[in-house]
C-alpha positions as CSV (number, residue, x, y, z in Angstrom):
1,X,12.8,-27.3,16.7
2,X,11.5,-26.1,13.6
3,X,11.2,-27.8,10.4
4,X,12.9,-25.8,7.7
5,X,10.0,-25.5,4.8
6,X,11.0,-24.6,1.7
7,X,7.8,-23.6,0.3
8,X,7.7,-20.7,3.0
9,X,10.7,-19.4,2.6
10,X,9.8,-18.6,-0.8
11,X,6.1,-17.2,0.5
12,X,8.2,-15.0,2.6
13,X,10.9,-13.7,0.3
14,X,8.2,-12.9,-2.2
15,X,6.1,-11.1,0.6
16,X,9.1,-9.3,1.6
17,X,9.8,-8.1,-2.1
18,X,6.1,-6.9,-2.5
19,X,6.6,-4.7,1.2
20,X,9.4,-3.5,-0.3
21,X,7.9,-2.5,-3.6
22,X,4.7,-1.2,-2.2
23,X,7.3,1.1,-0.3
24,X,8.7,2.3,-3.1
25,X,5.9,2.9,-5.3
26,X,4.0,4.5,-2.5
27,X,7.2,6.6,-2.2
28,X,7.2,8.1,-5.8
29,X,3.6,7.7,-7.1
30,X,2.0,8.3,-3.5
31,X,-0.3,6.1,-4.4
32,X,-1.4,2.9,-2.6
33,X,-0.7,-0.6,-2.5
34,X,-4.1,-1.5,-4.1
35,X,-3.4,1.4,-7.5
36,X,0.0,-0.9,-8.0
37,X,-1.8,-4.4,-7.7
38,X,-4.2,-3.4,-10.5
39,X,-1.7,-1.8,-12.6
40,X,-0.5,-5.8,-12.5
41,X,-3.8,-7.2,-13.0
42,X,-3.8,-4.8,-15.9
43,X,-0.7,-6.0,-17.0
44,X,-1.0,-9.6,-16.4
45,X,-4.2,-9.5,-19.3
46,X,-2.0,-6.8,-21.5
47,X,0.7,-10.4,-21.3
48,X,-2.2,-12.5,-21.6
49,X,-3.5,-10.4,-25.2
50,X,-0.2,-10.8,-26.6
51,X,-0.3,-14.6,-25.9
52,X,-3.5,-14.3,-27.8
53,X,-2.1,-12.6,-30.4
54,X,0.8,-15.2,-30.8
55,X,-1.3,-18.0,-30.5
56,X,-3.4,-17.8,-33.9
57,X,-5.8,-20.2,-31.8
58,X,-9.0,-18.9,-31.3
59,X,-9.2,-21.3,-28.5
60,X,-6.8,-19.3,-26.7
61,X,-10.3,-16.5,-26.7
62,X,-11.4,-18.1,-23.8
63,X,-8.1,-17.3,-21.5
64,X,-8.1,-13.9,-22.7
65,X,-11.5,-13.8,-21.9
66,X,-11.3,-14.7,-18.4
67,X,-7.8,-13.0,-17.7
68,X,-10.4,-9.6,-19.0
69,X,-12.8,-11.0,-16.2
70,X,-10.8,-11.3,-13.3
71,X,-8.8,-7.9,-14.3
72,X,-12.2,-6.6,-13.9
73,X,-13.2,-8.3,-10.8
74,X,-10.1,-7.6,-9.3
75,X,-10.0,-4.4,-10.1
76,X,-13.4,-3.3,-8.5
77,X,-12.5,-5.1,-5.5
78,X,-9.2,-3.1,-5.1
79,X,-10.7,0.2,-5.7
80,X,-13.5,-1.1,-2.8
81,X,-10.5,-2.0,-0.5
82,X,-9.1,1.8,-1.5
83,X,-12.3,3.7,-0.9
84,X,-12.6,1.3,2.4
85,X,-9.0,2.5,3.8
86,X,-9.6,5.9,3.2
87,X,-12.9,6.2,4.8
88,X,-11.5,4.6,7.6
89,X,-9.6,5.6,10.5
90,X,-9.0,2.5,11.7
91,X,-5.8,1.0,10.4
92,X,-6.8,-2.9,10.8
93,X,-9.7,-2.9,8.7
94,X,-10.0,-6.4,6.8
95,X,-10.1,-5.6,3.1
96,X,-12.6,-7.4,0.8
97,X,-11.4,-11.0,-0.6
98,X,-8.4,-10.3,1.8
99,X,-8.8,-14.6,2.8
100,X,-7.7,-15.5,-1.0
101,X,-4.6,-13.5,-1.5
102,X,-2.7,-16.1,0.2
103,X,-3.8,-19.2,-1.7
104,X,-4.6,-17.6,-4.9
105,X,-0.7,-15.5,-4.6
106,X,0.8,-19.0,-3.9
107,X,-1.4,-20.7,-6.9
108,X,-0.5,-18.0,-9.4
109,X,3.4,-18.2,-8.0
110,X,3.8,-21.8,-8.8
111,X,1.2,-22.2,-11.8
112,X,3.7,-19.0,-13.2
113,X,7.0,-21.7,-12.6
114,X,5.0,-24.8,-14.3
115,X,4.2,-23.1,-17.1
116,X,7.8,-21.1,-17.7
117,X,9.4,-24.9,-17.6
118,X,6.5,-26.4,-20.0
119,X,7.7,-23.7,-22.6
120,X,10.6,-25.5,-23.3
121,X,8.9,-28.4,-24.4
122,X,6.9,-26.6,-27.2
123,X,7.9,-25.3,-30.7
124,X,7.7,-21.5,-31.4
125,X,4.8,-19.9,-31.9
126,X,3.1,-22.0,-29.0
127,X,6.2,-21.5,-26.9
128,X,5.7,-17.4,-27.1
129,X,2.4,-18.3,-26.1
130,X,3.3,-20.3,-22.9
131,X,5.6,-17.7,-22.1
132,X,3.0,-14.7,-22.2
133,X,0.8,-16.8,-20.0
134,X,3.7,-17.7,-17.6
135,X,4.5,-13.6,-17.6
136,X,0.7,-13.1,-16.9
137,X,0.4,-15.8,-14.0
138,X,3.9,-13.9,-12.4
139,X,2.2,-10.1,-12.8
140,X,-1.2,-12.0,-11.1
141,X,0.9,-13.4,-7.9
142,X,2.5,-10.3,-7.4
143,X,-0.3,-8.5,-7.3
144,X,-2.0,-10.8,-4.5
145,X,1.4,-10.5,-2.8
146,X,1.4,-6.7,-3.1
147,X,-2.3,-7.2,-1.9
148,X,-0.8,-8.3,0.9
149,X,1.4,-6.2,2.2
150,X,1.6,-3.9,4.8
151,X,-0.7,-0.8,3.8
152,X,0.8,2.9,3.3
153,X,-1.2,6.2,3.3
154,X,-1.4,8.5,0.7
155,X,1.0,11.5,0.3
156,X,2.2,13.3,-2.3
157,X,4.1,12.1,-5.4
158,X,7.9,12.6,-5.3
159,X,7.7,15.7,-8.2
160,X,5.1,17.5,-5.7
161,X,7.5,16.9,-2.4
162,X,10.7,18.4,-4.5
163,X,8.7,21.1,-5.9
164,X,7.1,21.9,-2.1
165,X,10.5,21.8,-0.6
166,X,12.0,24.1,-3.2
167,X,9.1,26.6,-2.8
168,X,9.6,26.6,1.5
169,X,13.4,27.2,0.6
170,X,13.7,30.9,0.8
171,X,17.7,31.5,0.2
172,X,18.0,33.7,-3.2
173,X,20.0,31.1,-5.6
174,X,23.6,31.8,-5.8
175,X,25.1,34.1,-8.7
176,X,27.0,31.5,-10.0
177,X,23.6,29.5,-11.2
178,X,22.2,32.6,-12.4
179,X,24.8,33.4,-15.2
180,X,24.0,31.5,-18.1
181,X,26.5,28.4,-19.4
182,X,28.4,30.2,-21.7
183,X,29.1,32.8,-19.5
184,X,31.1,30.6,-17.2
185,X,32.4,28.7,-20.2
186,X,34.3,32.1,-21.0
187,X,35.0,32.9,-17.8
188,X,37.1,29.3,-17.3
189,X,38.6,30.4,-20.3
């Protein structure tokens, strides 16, 4: 018998969500599961400036500063990971840093959860700050989840496929869409 582990099931409803939202990112951008994990490392520091910003601390300078450097770091290594998927036609290729995702997904996850509940201990403007960093810890776990889910290929945006599809359909549009909207206004009438 199994033990039931809470911990896991959490791990594996947030893994879920990420496979579902690479899915449907990859669906209407057509881009990749490593574009959509830096667009969150991006916008975990954009949540990480405005705690800045809220702080009037200069101390806070340092966590904005390394929030900037591992935006960058992570960054490079997805666009690796990218260029490494495409040039490969092997489907199981281990991206880079792929051995951190878990921990560092799990880490960001629960520091995210400490640091919503130690808000509510603080006075405004610290509390906004907390908060920022809470929403930046949250963006930085879903992005290691996303990291880890299952990879799609690229294909064309959603616009492109609509566009492609109305081009291959070859049936002349009905009259009734060619007259203009006052036309059949007056002709209800």
């Amino acid at each position: 018998m199994t033990k039931f582990n809470p911990l896991q099931k959490i791990d594996d409803g947030m893994l879920y969500l990420a496979n579902r939202g690479v899915q449907a990112w990859n669906w209407t951008t057509g881009r990749t599961k490593y574009d959509l994990s830096t667009v969150l490392h991006m916008a975990a520091t954009a949540s990480d400036g405005a705690g800045y910003v809220l702080s009037n601390d200069p101390n806070y300078l340092l966590i904005f500063s390394i929030s900037v450097f591992t935006t960058g770091i992570c960054t490079i290594t997805n666009e690796l990971n990218n260029r490494r998927e495409k040039n490969s036609s092997d489907v199981k290729v281990k991206p880079y840093l792929d051995d951190l995702d878990i921990p560092l997904s799990r880490f960001a996850l629960g520091f995210s959860g400490w640091e919503f509940i130690s808000a509510q201990m603080h006075k405004p403007p610290m509390k906004y700050t907390i908060l920022a960093n809470s929403v930046a810890f949250f963006s930085r776990s879903l992005a290691f989840y996303v990291n880890r889910a299952e990879s799609l290929p690229l294909r064309k945006n959603v616009l492109a496929r609509a566009t492609e599809i109305l081009k291959e359909s070859s049936q002349p549009l009905p009259e009734f869409c060619k007259v203009g909207v006052n036309q059949r206004l007056e002709a209800m009438i």
